[in-house]
C-alpha angles and dihedrals in degrees: 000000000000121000110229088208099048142032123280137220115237112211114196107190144124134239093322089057087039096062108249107164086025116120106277107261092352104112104227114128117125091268091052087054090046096059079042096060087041089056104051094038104075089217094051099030097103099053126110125223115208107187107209100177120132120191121250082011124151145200106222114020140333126018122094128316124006112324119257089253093054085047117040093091099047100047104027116025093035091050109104112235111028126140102160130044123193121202119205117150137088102103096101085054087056100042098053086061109128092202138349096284099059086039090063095035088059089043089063087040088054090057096043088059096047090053092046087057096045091053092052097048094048085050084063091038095256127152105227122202129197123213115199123239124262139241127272112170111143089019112113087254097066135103117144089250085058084038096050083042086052090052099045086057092050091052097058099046094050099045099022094091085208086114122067090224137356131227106198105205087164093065087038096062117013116109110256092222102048101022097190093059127065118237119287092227094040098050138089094193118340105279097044129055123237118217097294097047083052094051089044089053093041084057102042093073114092116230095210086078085071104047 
């Protein structure tokens, strides 16, 4: 959804951004509560929301679709209308990593993509925010190499000062008790949220970002 009065926030994701574990047809996925939360708010209600996620999608090579990388400019830069980019995949990357070493080697990959796409959007003028990646213990894509890589990334992108802002879904929706795991109540299995993660996630971006 995109205003035709006011600016609009590119997501580029993957099935996390796209919805799956979200009700069918219900609009609910983070970036649906976040229109939601636009919409309601007078200094926010003329921003668009374009939800680019696809599902199984990833940043550097293999998954489904073109990677993030092959696509950023096509369906982010090239979109009219966009002010803000927000930037939340890399955990099929991750999860496709045979040991340890390949695990941390994505992980700089992983950086050096999110730079590369920083780069490119500042070069259009763009503010570019970084979401952190969540949990997946107990999801068939964890082991604790894949887990120390997840939060390498995290770390980055929340002390790096490379982004212009940072939306940490990790802390929104871990379980305080067991941080590499997603709330029990909040998953769908493991790795993707249900309604309420989502929610949780939609309302965990602050809307001053975007003032």
């Amino acid at each position: 959804m995109q205003s035709k009065s006011g600016a609009a926030v590119a997501i580029i994701g993957d099935s996390i951004t796209d919805g799956r574990g979200s009700g069918t047809n219900q609009q609910n996925r983070w970036p649906d509560i976040l229109a939601m939360r636009f919409l309601e708010n007078t200094s926010t209600k003329s921003i668009g929301v374009l939800n680019m996620g696809i599902g199984g999608n990833a940043v550097l090579r293999g998954g489904l679709g073109p990677t993030a990388l092959t696509r950023f400019d096509r369906d982010i830069l090239q979109q009219e209308g966009v002010k803000w980019v927000i930037i939340y995949e890399g955990v099929n990357d991750l999860g496709s990593t045979r040991d340890s070493a390949a695990a941390f080697n994505v992980a700089k990959g992983l950086i050096a993509a999110y730079d590369s796409m920083i780069t490119k959007a500042h070069a259009r003028g763009l503010k570019v925010y970084g979401a952190t990646i969540t949990p997946f213990k107990k999801a068939s894509y964890y082991t604790p190499y894949r887990d120390a890589a997840r939060n390498m990334i995290n770390e980055w992108i929340r002390n790096s000062g490379h982004f212009d802002g940072v939306i940490d879904f990790d802390k929104a929706i871990r379980d305080p008790n067991d941080p590499a795991t997603i709330l029990a109540e909040a998953q769908s299995d493991y790795l993707h949220p249900n309604e309420l993660g989502y929610q949780m996630m939609g309302k965990a971006v602050d809307l001053s970002l975007f003032q």
